[in-house]
N, C-alpha and C positions, 0 to 999 in steps of 0.2 A: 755185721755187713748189711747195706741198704740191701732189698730186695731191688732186682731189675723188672718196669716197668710189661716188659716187651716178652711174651713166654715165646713167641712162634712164631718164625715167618717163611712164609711158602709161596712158589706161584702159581696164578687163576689158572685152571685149565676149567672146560664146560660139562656143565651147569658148575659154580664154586661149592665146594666143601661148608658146612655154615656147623653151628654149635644149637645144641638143644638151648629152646624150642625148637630154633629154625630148623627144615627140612635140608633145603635148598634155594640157591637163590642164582638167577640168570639175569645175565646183560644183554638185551639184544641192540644194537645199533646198524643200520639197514640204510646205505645212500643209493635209496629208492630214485627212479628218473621220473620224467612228469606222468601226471597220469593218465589213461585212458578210458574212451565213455563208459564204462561200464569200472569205472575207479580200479582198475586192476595199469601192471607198469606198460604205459606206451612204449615196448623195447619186444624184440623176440625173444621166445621165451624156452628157444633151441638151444644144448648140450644142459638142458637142467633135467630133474626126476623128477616127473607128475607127481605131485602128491607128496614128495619126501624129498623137497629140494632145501637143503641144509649147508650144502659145499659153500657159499656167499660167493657166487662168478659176478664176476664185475661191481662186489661191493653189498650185493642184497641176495635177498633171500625170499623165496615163496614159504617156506615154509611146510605146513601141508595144504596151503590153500591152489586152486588150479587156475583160477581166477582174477580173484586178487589174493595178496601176500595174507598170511595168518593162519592161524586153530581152527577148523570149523567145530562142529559140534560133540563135543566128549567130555565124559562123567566125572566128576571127584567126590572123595568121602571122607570122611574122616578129618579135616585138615581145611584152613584158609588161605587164602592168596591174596597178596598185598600186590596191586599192578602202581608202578610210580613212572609216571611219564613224563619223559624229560623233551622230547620234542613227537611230533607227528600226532595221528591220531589211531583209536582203538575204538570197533564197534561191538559192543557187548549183545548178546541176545541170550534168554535161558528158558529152560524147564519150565521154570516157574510162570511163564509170558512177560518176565522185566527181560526191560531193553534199556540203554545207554550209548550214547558217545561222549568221550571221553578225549583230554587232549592233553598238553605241553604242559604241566604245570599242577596236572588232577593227578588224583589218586583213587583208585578203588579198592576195596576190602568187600571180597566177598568169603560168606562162613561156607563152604558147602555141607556143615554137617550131615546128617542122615544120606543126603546124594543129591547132587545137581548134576544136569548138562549145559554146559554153557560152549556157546562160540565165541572166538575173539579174532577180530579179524582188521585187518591194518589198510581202511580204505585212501586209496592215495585221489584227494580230493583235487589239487592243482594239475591243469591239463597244461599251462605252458613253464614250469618251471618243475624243477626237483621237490622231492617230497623225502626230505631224511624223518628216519625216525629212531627215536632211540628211547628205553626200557630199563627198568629192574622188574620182574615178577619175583616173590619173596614167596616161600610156600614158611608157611606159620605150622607147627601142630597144635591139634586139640587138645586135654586132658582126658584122660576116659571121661566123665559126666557128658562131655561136651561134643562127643563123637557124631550124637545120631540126635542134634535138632536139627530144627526145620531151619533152612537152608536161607541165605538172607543175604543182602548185599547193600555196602554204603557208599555215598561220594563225599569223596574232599573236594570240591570243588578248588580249583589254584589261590582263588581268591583269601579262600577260606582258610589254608594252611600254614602256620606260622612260621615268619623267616625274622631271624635276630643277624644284624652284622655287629663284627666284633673288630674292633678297628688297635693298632699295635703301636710300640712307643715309634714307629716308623711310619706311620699314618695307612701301613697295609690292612686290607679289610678281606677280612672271614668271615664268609654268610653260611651261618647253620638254616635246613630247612627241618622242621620238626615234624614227622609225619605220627610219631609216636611217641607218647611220654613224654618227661618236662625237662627242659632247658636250664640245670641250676644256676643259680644266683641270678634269676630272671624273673618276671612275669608269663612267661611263654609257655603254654603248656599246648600238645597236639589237640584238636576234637576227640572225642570220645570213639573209642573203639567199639567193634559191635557187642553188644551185652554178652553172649558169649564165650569172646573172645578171649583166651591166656592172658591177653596185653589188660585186657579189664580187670583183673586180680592185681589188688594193690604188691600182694608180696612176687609177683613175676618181675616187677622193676623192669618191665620192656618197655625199649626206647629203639626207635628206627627213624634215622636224620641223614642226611644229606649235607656234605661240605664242599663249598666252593671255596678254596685260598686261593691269593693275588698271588704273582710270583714274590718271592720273598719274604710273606708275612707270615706271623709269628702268632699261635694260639696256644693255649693251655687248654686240655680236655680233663672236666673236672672227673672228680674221684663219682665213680656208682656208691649204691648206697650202701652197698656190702661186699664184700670177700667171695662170696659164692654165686657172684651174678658173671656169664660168661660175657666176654665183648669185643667185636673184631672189627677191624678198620680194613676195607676193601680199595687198596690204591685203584682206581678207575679210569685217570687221566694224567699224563704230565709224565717226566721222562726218571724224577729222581726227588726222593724229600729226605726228611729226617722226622724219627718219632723216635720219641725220648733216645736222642742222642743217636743211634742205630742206623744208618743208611738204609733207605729201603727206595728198591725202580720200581717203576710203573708195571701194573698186571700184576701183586702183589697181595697175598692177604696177612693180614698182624692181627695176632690173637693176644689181648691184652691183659694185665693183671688189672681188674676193676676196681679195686678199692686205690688204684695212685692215679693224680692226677698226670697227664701226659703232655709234655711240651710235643706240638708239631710246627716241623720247620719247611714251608713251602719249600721249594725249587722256582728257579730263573724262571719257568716258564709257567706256574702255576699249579695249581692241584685241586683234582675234584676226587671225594671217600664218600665212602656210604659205610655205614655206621649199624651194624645191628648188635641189640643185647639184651638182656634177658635171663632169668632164671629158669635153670633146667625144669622141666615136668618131672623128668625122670622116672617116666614109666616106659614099659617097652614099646617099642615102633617093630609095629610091620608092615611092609611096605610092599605093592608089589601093584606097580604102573598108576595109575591115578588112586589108587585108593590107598591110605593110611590109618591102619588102625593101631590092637594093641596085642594079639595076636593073628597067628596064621589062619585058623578056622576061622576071625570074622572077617579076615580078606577076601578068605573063600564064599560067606555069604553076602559080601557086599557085590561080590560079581553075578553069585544066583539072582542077587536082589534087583539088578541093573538090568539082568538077559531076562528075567519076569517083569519089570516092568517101566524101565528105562527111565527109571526116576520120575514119575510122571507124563511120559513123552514130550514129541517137541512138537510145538504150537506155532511152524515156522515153515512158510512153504520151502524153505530149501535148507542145507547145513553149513551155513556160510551167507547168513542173513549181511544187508548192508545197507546205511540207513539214509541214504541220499545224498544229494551231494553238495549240503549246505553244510558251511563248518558251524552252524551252531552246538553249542552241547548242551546235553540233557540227560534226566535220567528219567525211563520211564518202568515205575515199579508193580510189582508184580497184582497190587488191591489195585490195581488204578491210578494214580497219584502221580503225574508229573513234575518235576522235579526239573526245572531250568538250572542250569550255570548259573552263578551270583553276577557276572558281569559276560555276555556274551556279546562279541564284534558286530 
C-alpha cells in the first residue's frame, strides 16, 4: 500500500501550532485607516485596551502600542524571529542601537541569542488613504551551542529575495517566494541565513517559502531530502484547495510526509501557503514568555540576566521608537553601517 502524502490536518487558531525547529508562527493582518501626524490610526481609539488591544474592532489592532499600532520594547533569548512582510510597513529599533524600516516585500532575521531588546512598531505612514498591513513573524529555535551569542540581525531586502513562477499544462502560474533554503530542480536558492542560525546547518534542510496559486493552477511540491524532515503547509487565503488529492478550506494547517512529492490543486479563487520545514533539533525547549532555552533553570537566569541588566539597555528616548515619515527603507546596524534598501521609491 502507497503511503498517503497528507499525515494531519487541523485548523489555525492564534499564534499556529509549527513543528521543531519552529516555535511558533503568527499572521498578523491589520486594515489599519489613514494615518495620523504622529503615524499612529487617524480614528478613535475608544472601546479599545490601552496597551493590550488584541480584540481587532473595526478590522485592526494597536496591539501593545498606545500610540501607534505595535511591540514596543521587549527581551528575547534563546531563539530567532523571521518577520516576512506581505504589505505595510515595520520599524525595528534594539539594544544593540540597530535600527530598521522595513516594508511589503522585506524580510528580517533577527538571532536574539544571548538577549536582545527590540521594538517593532507598525508606523502608518499615509495620512489620506488606508494603511493595511499584513505579517508572518516565524519564532526559529536555536540549538544549545547557539543559545547565548551575540545577538545579530539581517535584511532580505524584497528585491533581494528569490521568486520562481511555475506555470501548468493550463498556463496557471505558481509563484514560490524563497525566503529560505532552495527551490529543487531550480537555480534558486534563498540568501544566506545568519551564521548562526539552525537554517545554516547543511543537515537542518530548512526551507520557509511563500506560495501564491492563480485559481485553478496546478503544482507539484517536490519531495525534501529526507524522511525525517518535518513540513507543513499553512492554507492562509482562498476559500478551498486540494493537497494530494484531500480537500482541505481555508485557515487550515497540513502537516506533510517530506520525503513524497505533493500535487496542490488551487481553488476557483486562488490560494496563498506558507510553507515551513526543517529538521528537528530535538533537544528540549523551555519556554517561558520571550525566552527559549533548553531547561527551566536557564529560563530562570535568562530573567535574572534581563532584570540585572536589560540586555544592554536601551539607547532610545522612548519604547516605541518611530523612524519618520518617509517611506524609504533602511537598515541601520548596530557598528555603524547603513544599509539602504536595494531599490527604494
Amino acid at each position: 500500500m502507497t503511503a498517503e502524502a497528507v499525515l494531519q490536518i487541523f485548523r489555525l487558531g492564534h499564534p499556529w501550532p509549527t513543528l521543531d525547529p519552529f516555535l511558533v508562527c503568527v499572521h498578523h493582518e491589520d486594515a489599519y485607516p489613514p494615518g495620523n501626524a504622529v503615524f499612529g490610526p487617524a480614528a478613535s481609539l475608544a472601546g479599545r485596551t490601552p496597551g493590550s488591544d488584541f480584540a481587532g474592532k473595526d478590522g485592526w489592532r494597536m496591539y501593545h502600542g498606545l500610540t501607534v499600532p505595535g511591540f514596543p520594547a521587549h527581551p528575547h533569548r534563546g531563539f530567532e524571529t523571521v518577520t516576512i512582510m506581505k504589505r505595510g510597513f515595520i520599524d525595528h529599533a534594539d539594544s544593540l542601537g540597530a535600527a530598521a524600516r522595513f516594508g511589503a516585500g522585506d524580510v528580517q532575521w533577527l538571532t536574539a541569542g544571548r538577549g536582545i531588546v527590540h521594538s517593532e512598531m507598525f508606523p502608518l505612514l499615509r495620512s489620506g488613504e488606508p494603511n493595511p498591513l499584513e505579517l508572518f513573524q516565524i519564532w526559529l529555535n536555536l540549538p544549545r551551542r547557539s543559545k547565548l551569542v551575540q545577538g545579530h540581525f539581517t535584511m532580505f531586502w524584497s528585491e533581494n529575495v528569490p521568486r520562481h513562477s511555475f506555470t501548468d499544462a493550463a498556463g496557471s502560474i505558481t509563484e514560490i517566494t524563497c525566503i529560505a533554503g532552495r527551490l529543487p530542480d531550480t537555480c534558486i536558492s534563498a540568501p544566506p541565513p545568519p551564521p548562526d542560525s539552525w537554517a545554516s546547518a547543511p543537515e537542518a534542510e530548512l526551507a520557509i517559502w511563500t506560495l501564491k496559486m492563480a485559481p485553478g493552477a496546478r503544482w507539484v511540491l517536490p519531495a525534501a531530502a529526507g524522511a525525517d524532515i518535518g513540513r507543513a503547509l499553512y492554507f492562509v487565503k482562498g476559500e478551498r484547495m486540494s493537497i494530494d488529492g484531500s480537500p482541505v478550506s481555508g485557515g487550515s494547517a497540513v502537516v506533510l510526509r517530506s520525503a513524497m512529492p505533493v500535487e496542490l490543486v488551487s481553488g476557483a479563487e486562488g490560494s496563498e501557503l506558507l510553507m515551513l520545514q526543517g529538521r528537528a533539533i530535538g533537544e528540549p525547549v523551555a519556554q517561558r514568555g520571550p525566552f527559549v532555552m533548553n531547561t527551566d533553570q536557564e529560563v530562570m537566569q535568562a530573567y535574572a540576566d534581563y532584570n540585572a541588566t536589560r540586555f544592554g539597555g536601551w539607547p532610545w528616548p522612548d519604547a516605541a521608537p518611530v523612524h519618520g515619515g518617509s517611506p524609504q527603507r533602511f537598515a541601520q546596524h548596530a557598528d555603524g553601517r547603513l544599509e539602504p534598501a536595494s531599490k527604494n521609491d
